[in-house]
C-alpha positions as CSV (number, residue, x, y, z in Angstrom):
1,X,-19.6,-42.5,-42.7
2,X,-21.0,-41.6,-39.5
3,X,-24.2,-39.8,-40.1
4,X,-25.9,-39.9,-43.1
5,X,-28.7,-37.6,-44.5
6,X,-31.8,-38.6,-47.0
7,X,-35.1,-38.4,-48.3
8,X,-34.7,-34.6,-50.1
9,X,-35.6,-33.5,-53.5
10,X,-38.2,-31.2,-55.5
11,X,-41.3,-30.4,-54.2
12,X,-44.4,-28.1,-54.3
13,X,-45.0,-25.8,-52.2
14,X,-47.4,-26.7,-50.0
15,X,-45.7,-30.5,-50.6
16,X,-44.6,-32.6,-47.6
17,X,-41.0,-34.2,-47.3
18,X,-39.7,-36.5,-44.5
19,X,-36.3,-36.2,-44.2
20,X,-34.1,-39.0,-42.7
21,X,-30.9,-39.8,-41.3
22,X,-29.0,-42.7,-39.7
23,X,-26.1,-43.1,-37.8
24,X,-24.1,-45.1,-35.9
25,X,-24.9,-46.1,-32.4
26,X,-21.9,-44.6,-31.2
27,X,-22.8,-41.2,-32.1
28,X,-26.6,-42.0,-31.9
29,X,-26.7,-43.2,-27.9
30,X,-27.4,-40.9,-25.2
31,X,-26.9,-37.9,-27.2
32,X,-28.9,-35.2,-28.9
33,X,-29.9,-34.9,-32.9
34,X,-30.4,-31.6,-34.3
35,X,-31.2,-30.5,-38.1
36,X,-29.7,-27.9,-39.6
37,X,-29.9,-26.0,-43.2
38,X,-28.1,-24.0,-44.9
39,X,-29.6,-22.2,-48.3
40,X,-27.9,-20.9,-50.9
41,X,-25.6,-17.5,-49.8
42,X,-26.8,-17.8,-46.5
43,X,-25.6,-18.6,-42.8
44,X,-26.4,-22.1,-41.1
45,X,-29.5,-22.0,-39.4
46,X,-31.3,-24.5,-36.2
47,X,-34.1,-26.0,-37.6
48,X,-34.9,-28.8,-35.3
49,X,-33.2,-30.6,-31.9
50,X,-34.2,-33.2,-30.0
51,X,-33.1,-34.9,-27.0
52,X,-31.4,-38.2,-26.4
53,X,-34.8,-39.8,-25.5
54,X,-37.0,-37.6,-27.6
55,X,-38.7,-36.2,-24.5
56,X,-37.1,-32.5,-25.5
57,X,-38.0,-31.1,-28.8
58,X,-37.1,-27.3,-30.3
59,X,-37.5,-25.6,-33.7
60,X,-36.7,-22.6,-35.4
61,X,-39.7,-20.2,-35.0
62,X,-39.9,-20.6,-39.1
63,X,-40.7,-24.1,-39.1
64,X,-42.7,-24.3,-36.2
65,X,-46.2,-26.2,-36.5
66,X,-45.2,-27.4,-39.9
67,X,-41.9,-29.6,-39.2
68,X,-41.8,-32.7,-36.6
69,X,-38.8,-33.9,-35.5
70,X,-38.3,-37.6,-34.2
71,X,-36.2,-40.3,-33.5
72,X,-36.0,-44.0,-33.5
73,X,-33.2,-45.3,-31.1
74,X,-33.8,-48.8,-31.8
75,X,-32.8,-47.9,-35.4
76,X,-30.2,-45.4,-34.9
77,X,-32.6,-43.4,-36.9
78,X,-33.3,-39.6,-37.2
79,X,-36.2,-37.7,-38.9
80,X,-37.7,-34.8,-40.0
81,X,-41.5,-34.7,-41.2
82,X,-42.1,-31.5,-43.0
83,X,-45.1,-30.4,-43.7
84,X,-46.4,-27.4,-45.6
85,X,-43.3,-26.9,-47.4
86,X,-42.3,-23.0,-48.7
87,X,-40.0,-21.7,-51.2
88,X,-38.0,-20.5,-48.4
89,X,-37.6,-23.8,-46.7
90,X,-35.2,-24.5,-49.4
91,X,-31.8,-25.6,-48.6
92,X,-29.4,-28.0,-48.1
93,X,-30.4,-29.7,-44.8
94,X,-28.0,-31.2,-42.4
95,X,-28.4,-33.7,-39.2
96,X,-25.7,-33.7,-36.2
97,X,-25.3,-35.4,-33.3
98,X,-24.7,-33.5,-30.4
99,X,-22.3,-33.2,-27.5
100,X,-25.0,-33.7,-25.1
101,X,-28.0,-35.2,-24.0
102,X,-29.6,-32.3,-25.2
103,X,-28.0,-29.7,-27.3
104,X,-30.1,-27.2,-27.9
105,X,-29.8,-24.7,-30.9
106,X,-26.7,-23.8,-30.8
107,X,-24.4,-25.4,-33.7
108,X,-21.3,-25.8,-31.6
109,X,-23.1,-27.9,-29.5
110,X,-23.2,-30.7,-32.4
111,X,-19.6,-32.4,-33.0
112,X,-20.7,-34.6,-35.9
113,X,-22.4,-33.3,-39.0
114,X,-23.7,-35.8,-41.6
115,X,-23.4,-34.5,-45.6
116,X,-26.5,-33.1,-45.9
117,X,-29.4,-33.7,-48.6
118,X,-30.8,-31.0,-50.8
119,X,-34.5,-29.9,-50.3
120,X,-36.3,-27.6,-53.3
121,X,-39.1,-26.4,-53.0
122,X,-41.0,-24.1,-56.1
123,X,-43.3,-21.8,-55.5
């Protein structure tokens, strides 16, 4: 397993998560992470990128101000404060390691996906 997702579960709204993800140093070195999430019947969507230093950081205009993405390299690690958590944040949320340095938004920009970890939030 290349890229593995944690740290999801059942929540309040309102609640907070960090999400988590490691993965190998291969994949992890010199290139972009992005979070993803996909809810039930719906499309993929961007949540969150950053770049391969974490000096570039985007989000989805839904989770901006509430969600923090960060990165550890030392650790190989990937993460996702969120903050302020809504019913509609729920989802099934995905990290993946881009092709670049920095990948942007754009999911064919990320060649690796880990297997994802369920966030729930009630209302």
């Amino acid at each position: 397993v290349q890229l593995q997702a944690s740290g999801g579960g059942l929540v309040q709204a309102g609640d907070s998560l960090r999400l988590s993800c490691t993965a190998s140093r291969r994949l992890f070195s010199n290139n972009a992470m992005g979070w993803f999430r996909q809810g039930a019947g719906k499309e993929r969507e961007f949540v969150a990128a950053i770049g391969w230093n974490g000096g570039r950081t985007n989000y989805a205009n839904s989770v901006k101000g509430r969600f923090t993405i960060s990165r550890d390299n030392a650790k190989n690690a990937l993460y996702l404060q969120m903050n302020s958590l809504k019913s509609e944040d729920t989802a099934v949320y995905f990290c993946a390691a881009g092709r670049f340095p920095y990948s942007g938004n754009y999911s064919h920009n990320y060649n690796y996906w880990g297997q994802g970890t369920q966030v729930t939030v009630s209302s």
